[in-house]
C-alpha positions as CSV (number, residue, x, y, z in Angstrom):
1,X,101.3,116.7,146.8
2,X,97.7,117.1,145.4
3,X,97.5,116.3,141.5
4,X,95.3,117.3,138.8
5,X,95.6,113.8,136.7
6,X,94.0,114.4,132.9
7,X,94.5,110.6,132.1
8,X,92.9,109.0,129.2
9,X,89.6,106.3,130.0
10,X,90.1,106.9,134.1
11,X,90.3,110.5,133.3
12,X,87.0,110.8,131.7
13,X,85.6,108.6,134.3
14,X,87.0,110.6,137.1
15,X,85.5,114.1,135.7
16,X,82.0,112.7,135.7
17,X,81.9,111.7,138.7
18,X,83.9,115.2,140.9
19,X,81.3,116.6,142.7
20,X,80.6,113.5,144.7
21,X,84.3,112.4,145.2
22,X,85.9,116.0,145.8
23,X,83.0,116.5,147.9
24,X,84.4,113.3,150.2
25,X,88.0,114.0,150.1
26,X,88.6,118.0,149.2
27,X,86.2,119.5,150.7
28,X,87.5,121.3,154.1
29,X,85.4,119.8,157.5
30,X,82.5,122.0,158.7
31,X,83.9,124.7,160.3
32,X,87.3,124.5,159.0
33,X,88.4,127.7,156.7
34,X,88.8,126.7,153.1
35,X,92.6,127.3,151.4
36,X,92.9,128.4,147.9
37,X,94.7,125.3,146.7
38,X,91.1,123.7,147.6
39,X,88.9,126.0,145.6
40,X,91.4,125.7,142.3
41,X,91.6,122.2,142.6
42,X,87.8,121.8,142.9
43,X,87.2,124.2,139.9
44,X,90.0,122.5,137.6
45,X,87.7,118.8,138.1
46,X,84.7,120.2,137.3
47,X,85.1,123.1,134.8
48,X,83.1,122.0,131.4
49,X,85.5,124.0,129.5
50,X,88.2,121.8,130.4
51,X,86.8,118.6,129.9
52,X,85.7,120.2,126.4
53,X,89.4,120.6,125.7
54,X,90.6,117.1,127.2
55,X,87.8,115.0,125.3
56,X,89.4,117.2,122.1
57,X,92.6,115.9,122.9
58,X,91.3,112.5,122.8
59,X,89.5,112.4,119.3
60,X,92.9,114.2,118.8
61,X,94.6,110.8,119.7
62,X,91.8,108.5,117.8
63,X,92.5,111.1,114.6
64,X,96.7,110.0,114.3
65,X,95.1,106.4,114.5
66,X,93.0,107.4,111.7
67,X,95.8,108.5,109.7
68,X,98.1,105.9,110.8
69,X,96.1,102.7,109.6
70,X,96.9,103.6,106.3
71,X,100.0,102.2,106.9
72,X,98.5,98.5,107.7
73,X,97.7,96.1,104.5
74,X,93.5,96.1,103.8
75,X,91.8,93.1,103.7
76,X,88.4,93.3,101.7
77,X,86.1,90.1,101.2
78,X,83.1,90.0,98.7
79,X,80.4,87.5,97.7
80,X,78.2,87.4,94.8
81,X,75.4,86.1,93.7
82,X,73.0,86.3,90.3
83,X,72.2,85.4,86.9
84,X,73.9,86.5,83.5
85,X,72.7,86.3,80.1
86,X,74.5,85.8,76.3
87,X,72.9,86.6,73.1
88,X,74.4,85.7,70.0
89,X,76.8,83.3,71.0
90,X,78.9,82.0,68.0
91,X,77.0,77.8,67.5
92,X,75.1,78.5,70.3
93,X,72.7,81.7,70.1
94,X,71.9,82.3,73.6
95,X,72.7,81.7,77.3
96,X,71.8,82.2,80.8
97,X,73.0,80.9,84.1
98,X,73.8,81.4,87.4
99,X,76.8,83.1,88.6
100,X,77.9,82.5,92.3
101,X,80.8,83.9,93.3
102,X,83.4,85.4,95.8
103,X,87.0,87.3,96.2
104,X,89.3,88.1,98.9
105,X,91.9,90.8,98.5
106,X,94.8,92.0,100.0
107,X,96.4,95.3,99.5
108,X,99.4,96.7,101.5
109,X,100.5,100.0,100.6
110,X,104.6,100.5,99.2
111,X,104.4,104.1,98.4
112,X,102.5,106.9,98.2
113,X,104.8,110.3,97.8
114,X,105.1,110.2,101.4
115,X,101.5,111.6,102.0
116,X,100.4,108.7,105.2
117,X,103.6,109.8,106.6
118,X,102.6,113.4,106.3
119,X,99.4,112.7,107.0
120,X,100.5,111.2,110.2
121,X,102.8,113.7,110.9
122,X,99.9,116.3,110.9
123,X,97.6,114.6,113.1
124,X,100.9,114.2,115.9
125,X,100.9,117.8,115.8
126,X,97.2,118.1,116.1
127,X,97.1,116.2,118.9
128,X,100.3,117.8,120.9
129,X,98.5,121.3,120.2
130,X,95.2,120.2,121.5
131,X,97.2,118.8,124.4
132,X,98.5,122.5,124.8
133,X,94.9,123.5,124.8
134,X,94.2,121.2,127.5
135,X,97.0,122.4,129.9
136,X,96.4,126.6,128.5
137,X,92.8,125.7,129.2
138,X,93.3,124.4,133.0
139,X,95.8,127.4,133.4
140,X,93.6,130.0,132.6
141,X,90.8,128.6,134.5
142,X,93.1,128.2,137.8
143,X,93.7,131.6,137.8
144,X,90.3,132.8,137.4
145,X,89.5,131.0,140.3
146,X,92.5,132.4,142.0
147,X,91.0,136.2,141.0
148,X,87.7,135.5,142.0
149,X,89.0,134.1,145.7
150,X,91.3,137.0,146.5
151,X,88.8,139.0,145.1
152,X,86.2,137.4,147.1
153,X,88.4,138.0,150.3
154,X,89.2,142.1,149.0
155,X,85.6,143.0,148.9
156,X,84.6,141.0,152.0
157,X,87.3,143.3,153.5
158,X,86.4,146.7,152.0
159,X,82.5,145.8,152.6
160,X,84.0,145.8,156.8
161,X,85.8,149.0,156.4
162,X,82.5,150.6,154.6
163,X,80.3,149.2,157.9
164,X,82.7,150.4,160.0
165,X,83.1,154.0,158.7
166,X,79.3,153.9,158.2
167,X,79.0,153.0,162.4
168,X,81.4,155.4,163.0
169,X,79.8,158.3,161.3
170,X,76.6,157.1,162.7
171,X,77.6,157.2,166.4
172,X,79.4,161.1,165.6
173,X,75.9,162.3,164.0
174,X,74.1,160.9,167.3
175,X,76.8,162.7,169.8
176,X,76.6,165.9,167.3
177,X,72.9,165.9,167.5
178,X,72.8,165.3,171.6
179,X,75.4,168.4,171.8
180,X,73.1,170.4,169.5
181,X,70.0,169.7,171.4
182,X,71.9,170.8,174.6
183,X,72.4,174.1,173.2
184,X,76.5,173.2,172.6
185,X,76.9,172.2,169.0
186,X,76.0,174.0,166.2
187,X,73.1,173.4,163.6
188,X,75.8,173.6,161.3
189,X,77.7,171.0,162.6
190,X,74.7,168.7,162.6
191,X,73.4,169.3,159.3
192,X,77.5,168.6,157.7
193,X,77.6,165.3,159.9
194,X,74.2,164.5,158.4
195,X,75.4,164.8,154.6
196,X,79.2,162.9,155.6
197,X,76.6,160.1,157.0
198,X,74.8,159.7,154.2
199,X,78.2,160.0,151.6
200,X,79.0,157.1,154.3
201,X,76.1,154.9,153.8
202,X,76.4,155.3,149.7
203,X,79.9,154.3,150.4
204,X,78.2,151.1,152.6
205,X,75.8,150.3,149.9
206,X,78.3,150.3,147.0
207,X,80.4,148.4,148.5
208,X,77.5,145.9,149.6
209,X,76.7,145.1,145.8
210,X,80.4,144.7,144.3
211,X,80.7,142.0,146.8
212,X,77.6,140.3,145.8
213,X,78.7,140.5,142.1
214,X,81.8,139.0,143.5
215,X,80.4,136.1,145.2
216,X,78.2,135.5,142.0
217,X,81.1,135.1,140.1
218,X,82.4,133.2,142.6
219,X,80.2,130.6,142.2
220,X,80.2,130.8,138.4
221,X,84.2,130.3,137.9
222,X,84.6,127.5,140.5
223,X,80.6,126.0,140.8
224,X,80.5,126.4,144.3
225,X,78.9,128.8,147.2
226,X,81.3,131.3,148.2
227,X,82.8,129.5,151.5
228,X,82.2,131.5,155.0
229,X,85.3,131.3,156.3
230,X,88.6,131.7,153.7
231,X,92.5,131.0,154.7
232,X,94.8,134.0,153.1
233,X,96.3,132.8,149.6
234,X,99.7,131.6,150.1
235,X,102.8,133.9,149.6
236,X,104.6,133.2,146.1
237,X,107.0,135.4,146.5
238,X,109.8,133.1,146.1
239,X,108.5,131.6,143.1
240,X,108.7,135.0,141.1
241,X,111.8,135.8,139.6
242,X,114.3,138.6,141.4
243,X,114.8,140.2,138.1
244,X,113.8,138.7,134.8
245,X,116.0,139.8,131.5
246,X,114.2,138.7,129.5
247,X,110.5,137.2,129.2
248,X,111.8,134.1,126.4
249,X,111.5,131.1,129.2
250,X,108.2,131.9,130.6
251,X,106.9,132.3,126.9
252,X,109.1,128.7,125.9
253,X,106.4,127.5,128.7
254,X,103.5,129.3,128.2
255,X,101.0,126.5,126.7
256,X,98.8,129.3,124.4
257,X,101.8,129.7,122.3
258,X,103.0,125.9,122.1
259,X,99.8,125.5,121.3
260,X,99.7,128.0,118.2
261,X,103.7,126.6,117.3
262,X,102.2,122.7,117.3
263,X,99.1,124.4,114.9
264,X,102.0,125.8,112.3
265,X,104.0,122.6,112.6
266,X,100.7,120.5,111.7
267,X,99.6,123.0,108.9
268,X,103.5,122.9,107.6
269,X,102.5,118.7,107.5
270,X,99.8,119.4,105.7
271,X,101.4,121.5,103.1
272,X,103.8,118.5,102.4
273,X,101.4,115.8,102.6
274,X,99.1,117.6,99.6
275,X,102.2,117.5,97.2
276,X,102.3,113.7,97.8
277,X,99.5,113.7,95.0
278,X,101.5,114.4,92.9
279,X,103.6,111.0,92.9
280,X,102.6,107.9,91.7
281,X,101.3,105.3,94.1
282,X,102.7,101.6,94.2
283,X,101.1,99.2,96.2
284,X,101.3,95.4,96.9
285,X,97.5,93.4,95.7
286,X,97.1,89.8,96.2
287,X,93.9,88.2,95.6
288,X,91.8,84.8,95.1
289,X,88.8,83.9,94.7
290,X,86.0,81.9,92.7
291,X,84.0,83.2,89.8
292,X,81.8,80.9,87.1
293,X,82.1,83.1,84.1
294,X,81.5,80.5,82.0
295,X,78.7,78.3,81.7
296,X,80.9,75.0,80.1
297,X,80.8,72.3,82.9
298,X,84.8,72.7,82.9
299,X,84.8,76.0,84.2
300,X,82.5,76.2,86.4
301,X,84.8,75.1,90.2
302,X,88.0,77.2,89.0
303,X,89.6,79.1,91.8
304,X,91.6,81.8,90.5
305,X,94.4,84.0,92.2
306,X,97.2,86.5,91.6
307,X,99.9,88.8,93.4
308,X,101.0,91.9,91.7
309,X,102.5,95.3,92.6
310,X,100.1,97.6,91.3
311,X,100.9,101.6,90.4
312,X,98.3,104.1,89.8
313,X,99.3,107.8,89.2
314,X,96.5,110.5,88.5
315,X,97.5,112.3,84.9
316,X,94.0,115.0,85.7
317,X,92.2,115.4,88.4
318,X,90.3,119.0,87.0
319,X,93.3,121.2,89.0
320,X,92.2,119.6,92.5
321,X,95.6,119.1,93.5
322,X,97.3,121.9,92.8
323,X,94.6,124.2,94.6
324,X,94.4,122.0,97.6
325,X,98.7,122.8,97.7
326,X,97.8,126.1,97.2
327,X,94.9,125.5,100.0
328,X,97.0,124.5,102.6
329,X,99.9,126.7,101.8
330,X,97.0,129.5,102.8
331,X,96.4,127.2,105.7
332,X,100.4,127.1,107.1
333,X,100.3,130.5,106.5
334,X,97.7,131.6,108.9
335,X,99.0,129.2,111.2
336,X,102.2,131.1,111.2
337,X,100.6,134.8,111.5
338,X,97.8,133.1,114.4
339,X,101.4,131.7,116.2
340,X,103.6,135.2,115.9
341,X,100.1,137.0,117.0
342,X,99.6,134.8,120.4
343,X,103.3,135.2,120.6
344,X,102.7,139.3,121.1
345,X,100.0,138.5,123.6
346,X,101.6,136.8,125.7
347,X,104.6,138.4,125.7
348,X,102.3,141.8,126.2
349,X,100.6,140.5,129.2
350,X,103.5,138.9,131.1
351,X,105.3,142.8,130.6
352,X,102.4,144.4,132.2
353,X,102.0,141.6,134.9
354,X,105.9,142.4,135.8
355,X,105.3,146.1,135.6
356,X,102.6,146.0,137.7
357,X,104.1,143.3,140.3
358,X,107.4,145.8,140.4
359,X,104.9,148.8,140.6
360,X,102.7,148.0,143.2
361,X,105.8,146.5,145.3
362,X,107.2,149.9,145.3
363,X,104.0,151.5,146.1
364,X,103.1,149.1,149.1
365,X,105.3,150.9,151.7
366,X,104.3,154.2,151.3
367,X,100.5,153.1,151.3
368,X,101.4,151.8,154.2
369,X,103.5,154.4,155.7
370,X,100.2,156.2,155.2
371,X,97.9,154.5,157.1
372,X,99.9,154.5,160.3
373,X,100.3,158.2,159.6
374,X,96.6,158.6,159.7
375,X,96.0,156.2,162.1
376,X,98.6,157.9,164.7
377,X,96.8,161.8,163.5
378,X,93.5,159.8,164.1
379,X,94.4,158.9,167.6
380,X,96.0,162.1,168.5
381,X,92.5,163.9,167.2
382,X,90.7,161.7,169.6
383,X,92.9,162.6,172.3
384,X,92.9,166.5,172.0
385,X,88.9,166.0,171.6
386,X,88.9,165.1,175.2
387,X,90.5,168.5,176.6
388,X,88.3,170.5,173.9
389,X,91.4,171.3,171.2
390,X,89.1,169.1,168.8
391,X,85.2,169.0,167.6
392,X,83.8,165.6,166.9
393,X,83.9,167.6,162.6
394,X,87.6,167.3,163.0
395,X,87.4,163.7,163.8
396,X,85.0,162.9,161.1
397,X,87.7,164.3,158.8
398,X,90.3,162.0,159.9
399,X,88.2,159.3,160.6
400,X,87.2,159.8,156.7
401,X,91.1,159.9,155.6
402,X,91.8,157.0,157.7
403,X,89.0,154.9,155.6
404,X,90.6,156.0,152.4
405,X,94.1,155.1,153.2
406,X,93.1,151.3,154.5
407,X,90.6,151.2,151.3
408,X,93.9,152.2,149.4
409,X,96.5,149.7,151.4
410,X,93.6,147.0,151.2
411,X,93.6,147.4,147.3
412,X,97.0,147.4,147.0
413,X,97.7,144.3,148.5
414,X,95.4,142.4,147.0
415,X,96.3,143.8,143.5
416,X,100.3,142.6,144.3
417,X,98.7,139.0,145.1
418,X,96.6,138.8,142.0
419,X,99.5,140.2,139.5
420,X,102.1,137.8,141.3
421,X,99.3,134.8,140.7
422,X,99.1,136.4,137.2
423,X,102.2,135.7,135.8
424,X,103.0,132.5,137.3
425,X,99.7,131.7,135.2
426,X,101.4,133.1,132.0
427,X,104.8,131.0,132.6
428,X,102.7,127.7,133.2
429,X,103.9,127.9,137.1
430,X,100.7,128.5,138.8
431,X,99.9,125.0,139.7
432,X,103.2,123.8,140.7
433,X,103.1,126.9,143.3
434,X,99.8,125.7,144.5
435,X,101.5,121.9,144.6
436,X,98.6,120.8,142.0
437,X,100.5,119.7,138.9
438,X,99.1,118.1,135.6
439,X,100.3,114.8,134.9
440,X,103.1,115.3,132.6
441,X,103.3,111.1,131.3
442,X,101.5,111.2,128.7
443,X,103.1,114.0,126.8
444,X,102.9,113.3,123.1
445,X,105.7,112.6,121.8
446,X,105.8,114.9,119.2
447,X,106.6,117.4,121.9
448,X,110.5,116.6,121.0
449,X,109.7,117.7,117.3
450,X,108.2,121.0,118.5
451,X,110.6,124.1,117.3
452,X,111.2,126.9,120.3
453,X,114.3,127.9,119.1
454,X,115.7,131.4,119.8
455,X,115.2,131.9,116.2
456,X,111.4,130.9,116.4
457,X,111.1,133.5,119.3
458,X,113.2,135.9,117.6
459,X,110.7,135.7,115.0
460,X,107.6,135.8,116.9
461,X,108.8,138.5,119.0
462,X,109.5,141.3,115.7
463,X,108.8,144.6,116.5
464,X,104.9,146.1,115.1
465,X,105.7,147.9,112.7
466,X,105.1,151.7,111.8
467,X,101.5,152.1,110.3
468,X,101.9,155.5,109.7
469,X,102.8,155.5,106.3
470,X,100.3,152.6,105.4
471,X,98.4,152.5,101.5
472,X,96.3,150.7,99.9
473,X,97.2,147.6,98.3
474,X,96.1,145.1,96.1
475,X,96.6,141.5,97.2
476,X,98.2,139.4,94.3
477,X,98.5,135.2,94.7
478,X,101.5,133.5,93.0
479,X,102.0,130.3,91.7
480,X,102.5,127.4,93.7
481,X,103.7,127.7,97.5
482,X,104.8,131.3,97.3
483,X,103.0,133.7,99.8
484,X,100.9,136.5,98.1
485,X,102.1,139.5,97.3
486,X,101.0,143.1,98.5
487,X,101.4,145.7,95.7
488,X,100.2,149.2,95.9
489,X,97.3,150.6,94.0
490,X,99.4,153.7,93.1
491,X,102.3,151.6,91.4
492,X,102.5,151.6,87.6
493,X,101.5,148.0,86.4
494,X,99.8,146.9,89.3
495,X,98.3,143.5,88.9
496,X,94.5,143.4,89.6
C-alpha cells in the first residue's frame, strides 16, 4: 500500500524535495497509462497549500512547548559592575567606590491558579485542530485532483463524440450535395444539411475549449501536464454505504469539523486559563550571590544567599483581567457558533452527495436504455436508406439524437463517479479507497480529550430556525462569562 507520510523533520525534508523523487518512483513508464491513485498521490506531495497547513501544525507543536516550559524552574544569572557614591555619611561626609558584583537565581513555579495548565491545555488543542487542518487540507485537495481527472477523461470523451458527429454530418452534406448536383436531391435538403453542419461544428468547437479549460486546470490542481494516456478511476462502489441512516459517523470523521470542535475546546482553555489571574501566585526563589554594598574592608568578600517561597497576587491591574475573561469568553463563543456552522456544511454537502449518488444511480439505466434505443433506430434508418424508405435528412436526425443520448449517458457516468469520490471525501475515506492513507502515529494526544458525543452532534445538527418573524434587536453584554443578550427595540425598557 502507497502512503502519504506527513512526518515531522523527514516530512518537511521529503516535501522539498517531490518532484525529483516522485518523478523516479511514481511516475508511470513512457507509454504506460497513468492511474488515478498516481495523479492524487503526486498532487498531495507537492501541493503548497498543504505543506502551508503541515508547517502550521508544526509551530503548532513548538507553541505547547512554549506553554509548557512554564512548568520547568528558571535559572537567571547576572553580573555587575560600577561605581557608587555617599554624601553625607554620619563621621565620614562622603564616599565612592567600586561595586562589582553578581547573582544567580532560581525560581520554580508552585502555583499559579492553574493558568500554565490551561495554557497548555489550549495550545494541545491548537495543535490537534491544526492537525485536523492538515488531514481536511489533503482531503480536499485529493478530491480536486480526483474532479479534475475524471473530468479530464469526460471532456476528452465528449470532445470525440463532438468530432465524430461533426465527420458524420460532414460526410451527409458531401453525399447530399453530390445527389443535388445529379439532379436527385433537393436544394432544400442541401441547404438544411448545411445549417445541421455548421450547429455540428459549434457543437465541435465548444466542446474543443471546455476541454482545454479542463486540462488547464488540470495542471493547476495537481502541477503536472495532463497525461496522454489515462486508466479509468477505480470502482468504489463497495466502499459507499448500501443505505446510510443517518450522516453522524461520516461527520464524527469528517476532519473540517474536528477541526472547528478542537478550535472550541482550545478557546474553552483559554476562557479558564484567563480567570487564573485572578489567584495569587506562589512560587519557590532561591538565590546567591556577591554584592560589595559597603565600602568597610569587612564587607567587602560576603557571599549572600537565601531560599524563600514567594507569593505575589495583583490587587489592580486597570480592569485588564476581567476584560481579557470577558475577551475570551467572546472568543469560545465564536468558536462554538464557527463549530455548529461547519457542522451544517458538512452535514449539507454529504446530503446532497447521497441524493445525487442515489439519483443519478436511478437515472443511469434509463440513459442507457436510451442509447441502445437510438443506436438500434439509428441502424434500422441506415438500413431502410439503402432500399430508398429513408433520405440521408432522416439520418441526420437520428444520427443527431444518437449524439445527444451518449453526450447524456457520458455525463451521467461521470457525474455518478465524481459524487461517489465526493462523499468518501466528506467521511475522510477517499484516501484509504485509493490505498494512500496519512500516517495516523503521530496523532496528538489530545485527540482522546476531543468531545463527539451524540450530544455535541445533536447540538451542532439543530434545525435553522424560522426567519420569518425576525426584528430588530439591540445586542446587550452581561457581566462576567454570560453570553449577550438579544432584546428587541420595540420592548419597553430596552437597554441601549
Amino acid at each position: 500500500m502507497a502512503s502519504f507520510l506527513l512526518k515531522s523533520t523527514a516530512s518537511a525534508l521529503a516535501l522539498a524535495f517531490v518532484p525529483a523523487a516522485f518523478a523516479q518512483s511514481a511516475a508511470p513508464s513512457a507509454g504506460q497509462p497513468v492511474t488515478l491513485n498516481q495523479v492524487v498521490e503526486q498532487t498531495l506531495l507537492s501541493n503548497p497549500e498543504i505543506q502551508a497547513k503541515y508547517h502550521d501544525f508544526q509551530a503548532s507543536l513548538e507553541g505547547q512547548s512554549v506553554a509548557r516550559a512554564a512548568f520547568f524552574p528558571q535559572i537567571n544569572a547576572q553580573g555587575y559592575l560600577g561605581r557608587e557614591y555617599r554624601n553625607n555619611v554620619p563621621g565620614v561626609g562622603s564616599q565612592s567606590w567600586s561595586r562589582p558584583g553578581y547573582s544567580v537565581e532560581l525560581r520554580q513555579l508552585i502555583f499559579d491558579g492553574f493558568r500554565t495548565n490551561n495554557d497548555v491545555k489550549q495550545a494541545g488543542f491548537d495543535k490537534l485542530a491544526r492537525f485536523y487542518d492538515v488531514l481536511a487540507t489533503s482531503d480536499t485537495t485529493a478530491f480536486s485532483a480526483v474532479q479534475a481527472y475524471i473530468d479530464l477523461q469526460r471532456y476528452r470523451d465528449m470532445e470525440l463524440l463532438a468530432r465524430q458527429n461533426y465527420s458524420l454530418h460532414e460526410q451527409t452534406l458531401k453525399q447530399i450535395g453530390e445527389r443535388t448536383e445529379s439532379g436527385v436531391g433537393r436544394r432544400v435538403d442541401l441547404e438544411q444539411a448545411g445549417g445541421r453542419l455548421s450547429l455540428a461544428q459549434t457543437n465541435l468547437m465548444t466542446e474543443t475549449a471546455n476541454l482545454l479549460d479542463v486540462q488547464q486546470r488540470f495542471q493547476r490542481v495537481t502541477g503536472a501536464f495532463p497525461p496522454e494516456s489515462m486508466q479509468p478511476p477505480p470502482d468504489i462502489t463497495d466502499k459507499l454505504p448500501v443505505k446510510p441512516g443517518s450522516f453522524n459517523d461520516s461527520l464524527r470523521r469528517n476532519p473540517s469539523f474536528l477541526s472547528k470542535q478542537a478550535g472550541l475546546q482550545a478557546a474553552q482553555a483559554g476562557v479558564a486559563s484567563s480567570k487564573g489571574a485572578f489567584s495569587p501566585k506562589f512560587e519557590f526563589v532561591a538565590s546567591t550571590g556577591r554584592d560589595q554594598n559597603d565600602p568597610t574592608p569587612q564587607n567587602r568578600d560576603i557571599n549572600s544567599s537565601s531560599v524563600q517561597v514567594v507569593m505575589s497576587y495583583n490587587l489592580y491591574r486597570g480592569g485588564a483581567d476581567s476584560a481579557r475573561v470577558r475577551q475570551t469568553s467572546a472568543q469560545s463563543y465564536a468558536a462554538r457558533d464557527i463549530r455548529d456552522y461547519t457542522c451544517r456544511n458538512v452535514q449539507q454537502d454529504l446530503a446532497v452527495a447521497w441524493n445525487n449518488i442515489t439519483s443519478l444511480s436511478q437515472k443511469l439505466p434509463f440513459l442507457r436504455d436510451h442509447e441502445v434505443a437510438t443506436t438500434k433506430v439509428r441502424d434500422a434508418y441506415a438500413q431502410q436508406f439503402q432500399i430508398g424508405q429513408r433520405s440521408l435528412l432522416d439520418l441526420l436526425d437520428t444520427e443527431n439524437e444518437l449524439f445527444e443520448s451518449r453526450r447524456a449517458l457520458t455525463n451521467g457516468i461521470y457525474d455518478l463517479r465524481l459524487a461517489q469520490y465526493r462523499w468518501l471525501a466528506l467521511s475522510h475515506a477517499l484516501l484509504p479507497a485509493l490505498s494512500l492513507q496519512p500516517a495516523r502515529n503521530e496523532m496528538p494526544e489530545e485527540n482522546g480529550k476531543l468531545e463527539v458525543s451524540d450530544e455535541v452532534i445533536k447540538l451542532c445538527n439543530s434545525t435553522v430556525p424560522d426567519t420569518a418573524r425576525l426584528a430588530p434587536v439591540r445586542v446587550h453584554y452581561n457581566e462576567g462569562t454570560l453570553p449577550p443578550t438579544l432584546v428587541p427595540i420595540t420592548a419597553p425598557n430596552a437597554k441601549p
